[in-house]
C-alpha positions in Angstrom: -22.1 -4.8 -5.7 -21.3 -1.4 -3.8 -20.0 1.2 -5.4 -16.0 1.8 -5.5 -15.1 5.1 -3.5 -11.7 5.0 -5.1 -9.9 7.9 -6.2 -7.0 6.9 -7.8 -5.5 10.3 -8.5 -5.0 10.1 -4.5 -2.7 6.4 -4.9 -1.2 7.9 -8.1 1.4 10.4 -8.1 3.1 11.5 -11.4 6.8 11.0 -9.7 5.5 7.4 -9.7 4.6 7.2 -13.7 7.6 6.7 -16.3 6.6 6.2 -19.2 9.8 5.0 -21.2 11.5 2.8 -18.8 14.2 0.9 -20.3 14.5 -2.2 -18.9 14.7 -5.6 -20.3 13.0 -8.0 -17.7 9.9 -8.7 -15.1 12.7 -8.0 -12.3 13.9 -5.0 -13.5 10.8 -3.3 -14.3 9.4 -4.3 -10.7 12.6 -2.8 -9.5 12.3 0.6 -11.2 9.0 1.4 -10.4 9.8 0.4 -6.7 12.4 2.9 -7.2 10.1 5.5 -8.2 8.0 5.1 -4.7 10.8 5.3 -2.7 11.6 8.5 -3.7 8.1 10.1 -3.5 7.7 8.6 0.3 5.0 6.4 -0.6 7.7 3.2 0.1 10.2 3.0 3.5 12.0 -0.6 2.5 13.0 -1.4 -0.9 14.1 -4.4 0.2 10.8 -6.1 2.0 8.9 -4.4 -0.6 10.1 -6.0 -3.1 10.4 -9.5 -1.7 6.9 -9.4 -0.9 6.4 -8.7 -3.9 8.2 -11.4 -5.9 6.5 -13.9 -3.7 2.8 -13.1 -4.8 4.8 -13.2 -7.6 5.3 -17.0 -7.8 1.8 -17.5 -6.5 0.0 -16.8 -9.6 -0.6 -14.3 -13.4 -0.3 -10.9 -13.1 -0.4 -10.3 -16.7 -3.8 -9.8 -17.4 -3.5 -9.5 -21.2 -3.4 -6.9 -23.9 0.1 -6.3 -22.9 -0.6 -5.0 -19.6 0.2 -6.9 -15.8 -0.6 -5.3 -12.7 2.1 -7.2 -10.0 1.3 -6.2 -6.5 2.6 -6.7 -3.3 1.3 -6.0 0.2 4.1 -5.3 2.7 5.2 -3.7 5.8 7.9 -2.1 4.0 5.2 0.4 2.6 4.3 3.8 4.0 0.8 4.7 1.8 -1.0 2.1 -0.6 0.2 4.0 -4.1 0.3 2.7 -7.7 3.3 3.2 -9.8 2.8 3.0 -14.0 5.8 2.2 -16.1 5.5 1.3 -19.7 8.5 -0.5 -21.6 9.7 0.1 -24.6 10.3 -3.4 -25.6 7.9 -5.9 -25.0 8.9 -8.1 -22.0 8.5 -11.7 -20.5 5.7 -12.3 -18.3 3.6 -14.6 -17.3 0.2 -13.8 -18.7 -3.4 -15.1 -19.7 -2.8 -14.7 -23.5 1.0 -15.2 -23.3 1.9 -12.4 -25.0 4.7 -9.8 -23.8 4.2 -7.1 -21.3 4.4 -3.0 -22.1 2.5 -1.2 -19.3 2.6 -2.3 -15.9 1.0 -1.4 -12.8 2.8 -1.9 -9.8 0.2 -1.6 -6.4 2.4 -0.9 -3.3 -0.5 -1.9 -0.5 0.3 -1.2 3.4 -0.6 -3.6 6.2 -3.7 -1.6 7.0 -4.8 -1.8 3.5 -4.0 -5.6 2.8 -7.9 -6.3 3.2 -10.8 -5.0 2.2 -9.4 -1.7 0.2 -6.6 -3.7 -1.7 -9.6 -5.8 -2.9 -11.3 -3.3 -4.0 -8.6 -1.8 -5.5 -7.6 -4.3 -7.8 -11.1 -4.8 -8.7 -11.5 -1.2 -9.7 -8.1 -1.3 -11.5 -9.5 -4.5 -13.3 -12.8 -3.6 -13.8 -11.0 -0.1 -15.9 -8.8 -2.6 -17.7 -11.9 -5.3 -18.7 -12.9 -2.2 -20.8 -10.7 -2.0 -24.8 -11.0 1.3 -24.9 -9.4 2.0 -21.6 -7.0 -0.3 -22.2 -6.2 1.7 -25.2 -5.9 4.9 -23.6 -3.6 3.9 -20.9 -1.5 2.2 -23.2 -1.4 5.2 -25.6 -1.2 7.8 -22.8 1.3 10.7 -23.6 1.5 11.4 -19.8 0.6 10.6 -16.5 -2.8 12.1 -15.9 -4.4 10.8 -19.0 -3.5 7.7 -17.7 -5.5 8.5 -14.6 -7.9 10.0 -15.9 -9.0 6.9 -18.1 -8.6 4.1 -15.2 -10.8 6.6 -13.1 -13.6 6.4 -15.8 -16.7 5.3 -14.2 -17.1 1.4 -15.9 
């Protein structure tokens, strides 16, 4: 397979990273990191955004286990393919592979252009970091924004 020329500290901005969101559902916590990438640029309409979102949303899991999901949504109402992190402080509904609640998720805001080949690629990097326990650890553990980066960069 080739080689991922991803650099996520490029998609990630720290504006786009809370890590003590207080929310109490799926919706919300979709919301509130949409929030966060409307404000740093990276999203122009809330609104399409997040309706294209919600519909991949009813198409299929996007908890991948081990507490984490990674929802996604590729729309016209985004500016630049960025990823936003939130984790939860309570343990939230989701619809996962090992049913268990949701802490950390991982919202991809994908452009048109991007819908393709890159967003592919993407998720596969972003997955391929995540298939890894200790990774999974790290970003669930992180203190702040660029540790978080720094351990879904790690080279699998």
């Amino acid at each position: 397979m080739e080689e991922l020329e991803i650099d996520l500290s490029e998609l990630i901005d720290e504006t786009a990273i809370d890590l003590k969101m207080d929310v109490q559902s799926k919706s919300e916590a979709i919301e509130k990191l949409t929030d966060l990438l409307v404000s740093n640029g990276a999203i122009e309409s809330k609104e399409t955004f997040l309706e294209d979102v919600f519909e991949r949303e009813e198409q299929g899991l996007t908890g991948i286990g081990n507490g984490i999901a990674i929802p996604h949504g590729k729309s016209t109402g985004v500016q630049k393919t960025s990823i936003a992190i939130g984790r939860s402080k309570n343990g939230l509904e989701w619809e996962t592979l090992d049913e268990e609640p949701v802490q950390t998720i991982i919202l991809f805001a994908v452009t048109e252009n991007d819908k393709n080949n890159f967003h592919l690629k993407l998720l596969a990097k972003i997955a391929g970091a995540l298939a890894d326990e200790n990774v999974c650890y790290q970003v669930k553990n992180a203190d702040n924004a660029n540790e978080i980066i720094r351990a879904l960069q790690k080279e699998n």
